[in-house]
KOLMARRO-958960 format. One record per residue: residue number from 1; residue in one letter; x, y, z of N, C-alpha, C in turn. Coordinates in Angstrom, 2 decimals, decimal comma, always signed. Layout:
// KOLMARRO-958960
NUM | A | X | Y | Z | X | Y | Z | X | Y | Z
...
END
This chain:
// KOLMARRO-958960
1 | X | -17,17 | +80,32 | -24,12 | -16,48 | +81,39 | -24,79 | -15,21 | +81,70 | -24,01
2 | X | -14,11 | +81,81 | -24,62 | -13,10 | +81,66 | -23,98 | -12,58 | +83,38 | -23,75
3 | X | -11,84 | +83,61 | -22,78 | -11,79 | +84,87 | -22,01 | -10,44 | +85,85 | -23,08
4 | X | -9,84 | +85,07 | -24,04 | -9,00 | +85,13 | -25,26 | -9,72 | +85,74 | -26,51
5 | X | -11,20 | +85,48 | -26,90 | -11,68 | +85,85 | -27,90 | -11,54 | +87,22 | -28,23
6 | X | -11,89 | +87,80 | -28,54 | -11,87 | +89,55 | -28,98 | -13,40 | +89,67 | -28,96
7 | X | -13,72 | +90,91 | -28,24 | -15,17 | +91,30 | -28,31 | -15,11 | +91,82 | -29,86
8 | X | -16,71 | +92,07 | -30,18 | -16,83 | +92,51 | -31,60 | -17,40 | +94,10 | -31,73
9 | X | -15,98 | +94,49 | -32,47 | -15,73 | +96,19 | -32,28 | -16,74 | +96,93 | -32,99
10 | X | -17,99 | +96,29 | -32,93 | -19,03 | +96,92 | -33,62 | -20,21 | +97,21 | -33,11
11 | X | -20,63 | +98,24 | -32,92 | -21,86 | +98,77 | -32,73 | -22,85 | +99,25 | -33,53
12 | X | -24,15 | +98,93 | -33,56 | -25,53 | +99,09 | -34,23 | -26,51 | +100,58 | -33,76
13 | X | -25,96 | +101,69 | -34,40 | -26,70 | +102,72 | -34,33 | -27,74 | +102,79 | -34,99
14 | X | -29,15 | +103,21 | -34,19 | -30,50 | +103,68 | -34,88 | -30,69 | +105,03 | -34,56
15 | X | -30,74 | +105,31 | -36,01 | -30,78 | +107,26 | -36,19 | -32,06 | +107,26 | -36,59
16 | X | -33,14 | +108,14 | -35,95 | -34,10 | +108,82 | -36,24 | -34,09 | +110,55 | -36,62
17 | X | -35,16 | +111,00 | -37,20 | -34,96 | +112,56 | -37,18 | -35,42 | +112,89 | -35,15
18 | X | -34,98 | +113,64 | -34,99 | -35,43 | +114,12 | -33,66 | -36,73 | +114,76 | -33,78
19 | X | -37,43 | +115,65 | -34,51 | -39,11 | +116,28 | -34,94 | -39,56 | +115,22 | -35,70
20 | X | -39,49 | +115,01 | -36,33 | -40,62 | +114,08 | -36,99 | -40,24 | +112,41 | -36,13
21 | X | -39,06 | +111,61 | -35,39 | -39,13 | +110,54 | -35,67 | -38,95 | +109,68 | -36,23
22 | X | -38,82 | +109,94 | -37,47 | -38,97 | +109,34 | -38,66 | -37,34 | +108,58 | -38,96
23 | X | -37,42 | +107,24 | -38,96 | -36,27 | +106,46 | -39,31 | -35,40 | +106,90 | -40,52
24 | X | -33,95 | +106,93 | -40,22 | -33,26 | +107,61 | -41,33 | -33,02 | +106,32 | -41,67
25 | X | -31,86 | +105,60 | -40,64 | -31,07 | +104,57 | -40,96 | -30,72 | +104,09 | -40,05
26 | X | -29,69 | +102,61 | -40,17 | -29,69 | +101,78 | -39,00 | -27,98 | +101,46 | -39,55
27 | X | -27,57 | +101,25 | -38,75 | -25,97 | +101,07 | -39,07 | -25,34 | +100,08 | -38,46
28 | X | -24,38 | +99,83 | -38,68 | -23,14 | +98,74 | -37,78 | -21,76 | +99,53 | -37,91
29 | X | -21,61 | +99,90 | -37,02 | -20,14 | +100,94 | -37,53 | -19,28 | +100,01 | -36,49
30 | X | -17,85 | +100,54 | -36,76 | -16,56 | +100,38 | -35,60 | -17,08 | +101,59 | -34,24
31 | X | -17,00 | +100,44 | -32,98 | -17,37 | +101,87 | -31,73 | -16,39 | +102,98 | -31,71
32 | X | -14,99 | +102,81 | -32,56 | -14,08 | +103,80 | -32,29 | -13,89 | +105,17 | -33,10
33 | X | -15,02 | +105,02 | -34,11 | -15,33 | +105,67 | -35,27 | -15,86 | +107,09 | -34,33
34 | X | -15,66 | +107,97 | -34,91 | -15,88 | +109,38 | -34,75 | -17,25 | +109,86 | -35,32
35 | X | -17,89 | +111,01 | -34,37 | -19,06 | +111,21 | -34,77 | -19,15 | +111,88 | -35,84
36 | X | -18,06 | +112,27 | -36,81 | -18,07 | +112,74 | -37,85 | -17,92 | +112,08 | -38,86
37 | X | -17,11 | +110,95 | -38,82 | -17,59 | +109,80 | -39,55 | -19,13 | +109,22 | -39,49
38 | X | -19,89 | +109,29 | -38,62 | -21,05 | +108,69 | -38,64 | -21,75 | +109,60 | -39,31
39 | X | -21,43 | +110,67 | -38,98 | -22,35 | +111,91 | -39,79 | -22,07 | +112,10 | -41,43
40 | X | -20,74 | +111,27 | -41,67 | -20,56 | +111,59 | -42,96 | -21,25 | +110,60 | -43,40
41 | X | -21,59 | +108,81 | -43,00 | -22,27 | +107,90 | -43,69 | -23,67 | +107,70 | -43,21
42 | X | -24,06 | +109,04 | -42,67 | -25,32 | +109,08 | -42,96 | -26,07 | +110,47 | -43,60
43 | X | -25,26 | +111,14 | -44,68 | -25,58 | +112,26 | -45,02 | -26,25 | +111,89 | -46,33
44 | X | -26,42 | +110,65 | -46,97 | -26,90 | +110,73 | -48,10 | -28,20 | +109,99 | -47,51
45 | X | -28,21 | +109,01 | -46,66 | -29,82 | +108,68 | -46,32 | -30,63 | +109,87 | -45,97
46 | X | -29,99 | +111,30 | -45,03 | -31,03 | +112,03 | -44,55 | -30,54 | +113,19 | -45,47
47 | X | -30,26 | +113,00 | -46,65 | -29,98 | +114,27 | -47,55 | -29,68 | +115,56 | -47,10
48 | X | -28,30 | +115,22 | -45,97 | -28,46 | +116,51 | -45,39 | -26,76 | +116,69 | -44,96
49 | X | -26,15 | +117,64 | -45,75 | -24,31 | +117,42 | -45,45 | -24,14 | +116,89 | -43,76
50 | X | -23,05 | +116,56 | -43,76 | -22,93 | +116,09 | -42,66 | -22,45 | +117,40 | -41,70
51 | X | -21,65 | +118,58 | -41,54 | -22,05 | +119,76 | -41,03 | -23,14 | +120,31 | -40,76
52 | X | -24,48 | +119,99 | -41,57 | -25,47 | +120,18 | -40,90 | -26,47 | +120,13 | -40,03
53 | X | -26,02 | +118,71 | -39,42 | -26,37 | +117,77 | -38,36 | -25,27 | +117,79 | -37,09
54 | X | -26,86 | +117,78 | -36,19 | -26,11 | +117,49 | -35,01 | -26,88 | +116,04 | -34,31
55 | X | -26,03 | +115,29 | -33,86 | -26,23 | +114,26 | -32,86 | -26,41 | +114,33 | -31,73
56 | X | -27,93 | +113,44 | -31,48 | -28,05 | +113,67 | -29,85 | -27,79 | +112,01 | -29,82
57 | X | -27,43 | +112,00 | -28,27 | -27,62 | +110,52 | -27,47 | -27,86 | +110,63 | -26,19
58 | X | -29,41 | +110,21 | -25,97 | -29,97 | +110,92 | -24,73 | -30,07 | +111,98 | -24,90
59 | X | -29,51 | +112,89 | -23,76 | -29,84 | +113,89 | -22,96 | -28,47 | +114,76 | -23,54
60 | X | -27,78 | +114,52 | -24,50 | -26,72 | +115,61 | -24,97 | -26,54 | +115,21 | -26,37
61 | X | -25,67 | +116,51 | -26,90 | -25,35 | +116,68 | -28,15 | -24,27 | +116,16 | -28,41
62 | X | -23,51 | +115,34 | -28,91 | -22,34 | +114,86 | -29,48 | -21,25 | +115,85 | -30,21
63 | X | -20,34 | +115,75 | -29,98 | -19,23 | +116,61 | -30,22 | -18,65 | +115,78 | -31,36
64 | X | -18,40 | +116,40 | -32,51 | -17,51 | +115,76 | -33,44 | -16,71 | +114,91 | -33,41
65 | X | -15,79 | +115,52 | -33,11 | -14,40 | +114,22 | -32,42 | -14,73 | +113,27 | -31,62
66 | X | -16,37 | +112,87 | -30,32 | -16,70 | +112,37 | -29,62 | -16,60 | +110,41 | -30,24
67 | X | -15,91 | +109,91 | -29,57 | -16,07 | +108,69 | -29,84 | -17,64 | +108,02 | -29,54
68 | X | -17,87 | +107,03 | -30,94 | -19,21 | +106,39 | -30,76 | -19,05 | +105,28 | -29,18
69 | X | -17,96 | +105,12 | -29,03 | -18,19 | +104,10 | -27,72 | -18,44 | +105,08 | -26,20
70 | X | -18,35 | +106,46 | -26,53 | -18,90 | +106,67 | -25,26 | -19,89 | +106,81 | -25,00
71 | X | -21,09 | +106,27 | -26,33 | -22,25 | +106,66 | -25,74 | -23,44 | +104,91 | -26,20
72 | X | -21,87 | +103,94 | -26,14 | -22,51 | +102,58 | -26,17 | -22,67 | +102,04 | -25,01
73 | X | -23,98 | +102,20 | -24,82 | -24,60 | +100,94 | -23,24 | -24,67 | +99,74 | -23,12
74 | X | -23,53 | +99,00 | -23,40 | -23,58 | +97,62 | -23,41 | -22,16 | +97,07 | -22,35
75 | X | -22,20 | +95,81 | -22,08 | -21,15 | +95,18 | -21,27 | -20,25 | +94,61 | -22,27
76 | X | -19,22 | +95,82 | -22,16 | -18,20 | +95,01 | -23,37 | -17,40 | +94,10 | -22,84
77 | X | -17,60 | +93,39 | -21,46 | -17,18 | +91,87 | -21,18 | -17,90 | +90,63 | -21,51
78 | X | -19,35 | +91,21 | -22,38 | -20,24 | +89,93 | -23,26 | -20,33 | +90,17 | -24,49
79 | X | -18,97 | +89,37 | -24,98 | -18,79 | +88,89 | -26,30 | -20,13 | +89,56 | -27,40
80 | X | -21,29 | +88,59 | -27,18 | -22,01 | +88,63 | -27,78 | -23,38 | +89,74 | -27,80
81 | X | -23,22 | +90,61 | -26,34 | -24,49 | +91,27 | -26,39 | -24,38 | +92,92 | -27,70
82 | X | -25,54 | +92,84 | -28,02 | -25,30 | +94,11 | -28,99 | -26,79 | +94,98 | -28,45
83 | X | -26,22 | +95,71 | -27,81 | -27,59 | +96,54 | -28,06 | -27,73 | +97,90 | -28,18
84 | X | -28,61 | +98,19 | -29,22 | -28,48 | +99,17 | -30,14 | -28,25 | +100,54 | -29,20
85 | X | -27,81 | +101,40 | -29,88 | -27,84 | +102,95 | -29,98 | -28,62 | +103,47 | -30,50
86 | X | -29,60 | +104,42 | -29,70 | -30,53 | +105,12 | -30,34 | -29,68 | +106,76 | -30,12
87 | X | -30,29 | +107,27 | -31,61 | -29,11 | +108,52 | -32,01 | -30,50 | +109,58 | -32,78
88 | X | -30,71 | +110,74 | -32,24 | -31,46 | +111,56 | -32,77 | -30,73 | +112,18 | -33,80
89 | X | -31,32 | +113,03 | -34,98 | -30,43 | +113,87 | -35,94 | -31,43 | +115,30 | -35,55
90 | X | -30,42 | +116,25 | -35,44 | -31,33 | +117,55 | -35,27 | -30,90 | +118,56 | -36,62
91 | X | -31,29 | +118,94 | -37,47 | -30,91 | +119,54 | -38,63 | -30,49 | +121,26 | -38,05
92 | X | -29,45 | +121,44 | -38,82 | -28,67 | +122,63 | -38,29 | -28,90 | +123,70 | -39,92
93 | X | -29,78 | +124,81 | -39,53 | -29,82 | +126,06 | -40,88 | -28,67 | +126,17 | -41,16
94 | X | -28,25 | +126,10 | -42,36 | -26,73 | +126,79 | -43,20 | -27,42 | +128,69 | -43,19
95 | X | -26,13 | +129,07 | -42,67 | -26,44 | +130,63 | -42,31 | -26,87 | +131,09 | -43,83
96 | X | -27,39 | +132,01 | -43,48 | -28,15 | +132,83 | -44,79 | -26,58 | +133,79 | -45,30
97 | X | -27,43 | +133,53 | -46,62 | -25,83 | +134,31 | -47,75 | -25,95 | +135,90 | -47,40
98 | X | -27,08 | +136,49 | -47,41 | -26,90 | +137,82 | -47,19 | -26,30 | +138,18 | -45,71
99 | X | -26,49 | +137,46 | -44,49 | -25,56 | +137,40 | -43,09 | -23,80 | +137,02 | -43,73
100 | X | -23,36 | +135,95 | -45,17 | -21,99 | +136,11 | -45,04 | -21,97 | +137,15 | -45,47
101 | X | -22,50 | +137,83 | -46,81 | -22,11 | +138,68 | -47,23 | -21,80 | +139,93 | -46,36
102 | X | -22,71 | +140,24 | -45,98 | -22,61 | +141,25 | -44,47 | -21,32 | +141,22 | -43,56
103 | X | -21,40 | +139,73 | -43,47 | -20,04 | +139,93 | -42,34 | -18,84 | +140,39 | -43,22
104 | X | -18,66 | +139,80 | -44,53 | -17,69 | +139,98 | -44,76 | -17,23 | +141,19 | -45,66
105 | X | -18,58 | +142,08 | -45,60 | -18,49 | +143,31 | -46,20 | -18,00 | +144,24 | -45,12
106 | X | -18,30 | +143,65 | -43,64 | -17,75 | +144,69 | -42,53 | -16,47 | +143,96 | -41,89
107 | X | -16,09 | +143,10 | -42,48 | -14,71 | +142,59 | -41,88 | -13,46 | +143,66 | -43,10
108 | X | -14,20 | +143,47 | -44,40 | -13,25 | +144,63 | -44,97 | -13,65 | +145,80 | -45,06
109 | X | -14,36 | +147,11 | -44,33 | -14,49 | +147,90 | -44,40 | -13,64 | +148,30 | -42,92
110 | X | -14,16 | +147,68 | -42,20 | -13,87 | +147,86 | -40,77 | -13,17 | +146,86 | -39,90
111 | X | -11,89 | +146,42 | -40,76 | -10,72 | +145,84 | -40,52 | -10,62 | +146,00 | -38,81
112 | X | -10,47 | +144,41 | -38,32 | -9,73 | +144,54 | -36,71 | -8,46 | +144,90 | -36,96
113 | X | -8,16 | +145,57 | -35,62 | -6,89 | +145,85 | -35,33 | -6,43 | +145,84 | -33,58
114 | X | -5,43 | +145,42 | -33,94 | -4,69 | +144,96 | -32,13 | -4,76 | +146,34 | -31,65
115 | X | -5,33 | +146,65 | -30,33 | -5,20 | +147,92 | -29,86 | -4,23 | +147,98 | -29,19
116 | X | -3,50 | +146,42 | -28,33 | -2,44 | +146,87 | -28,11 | -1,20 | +145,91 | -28,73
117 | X | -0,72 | +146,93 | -29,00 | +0,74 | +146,45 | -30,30 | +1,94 | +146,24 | -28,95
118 | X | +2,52 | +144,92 | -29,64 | +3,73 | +144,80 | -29,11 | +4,86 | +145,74 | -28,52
END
């Protein structure tokens, strides 16, 4: 294999639910792809918007903007090795309507104001 080739810009994520385990999906994405892209093409396997999910890898939570290659363990000086990403999904509650309503019944009743003005 010649030292000219191009490694292959793809990585093989395996998403499980994080409580149950339970296999969502298995992927091949670009490593440069954003964890919000991953979250968006896997929102229809785990029927769950992609805002509502959070990503673990290991021992932390993934940050949106977080590139998938920082959390690929492989030697990207061998062409050929691929080895997978294991990616938990932790499901995130959409806040309850009576909490927006609330807030936003006391954001217009009881308007902020700069206490100190220019």
């Amino acid at each position: 294999m010649s030292s000219s080739e191009p490694l292959d810009p793809l990585v093989t994520v395996e998403v499980s639910w994080a409580v149950s385990g339970k296999m969502i999906s298995t992927v091949r994405v670009e490593a440069q792809k954003s964890i919000w892209k991953l979250k968006e093409m896997l929102a229809k396997n785990a029927k769950t918007p992609a805002m509502f999910m959070d990503l673990m890898f290991g021992n932390q939570v993934a940050s949106d903007s977080d590139c998938l290659l920082v959390f690929a363990s492989r030697d990207w000086t061998i062409p050929t090795e691929d080895l997978p990403i294991c990616c938990l999904v932790l499901r995130k509650q959409p806040p309850r309507l009576i909490d927006i309503t609330r807030d936003r019944f006391q954001r217009q009743r009881y308007p902020l104001t700069n206490p100190y003005p220019d």
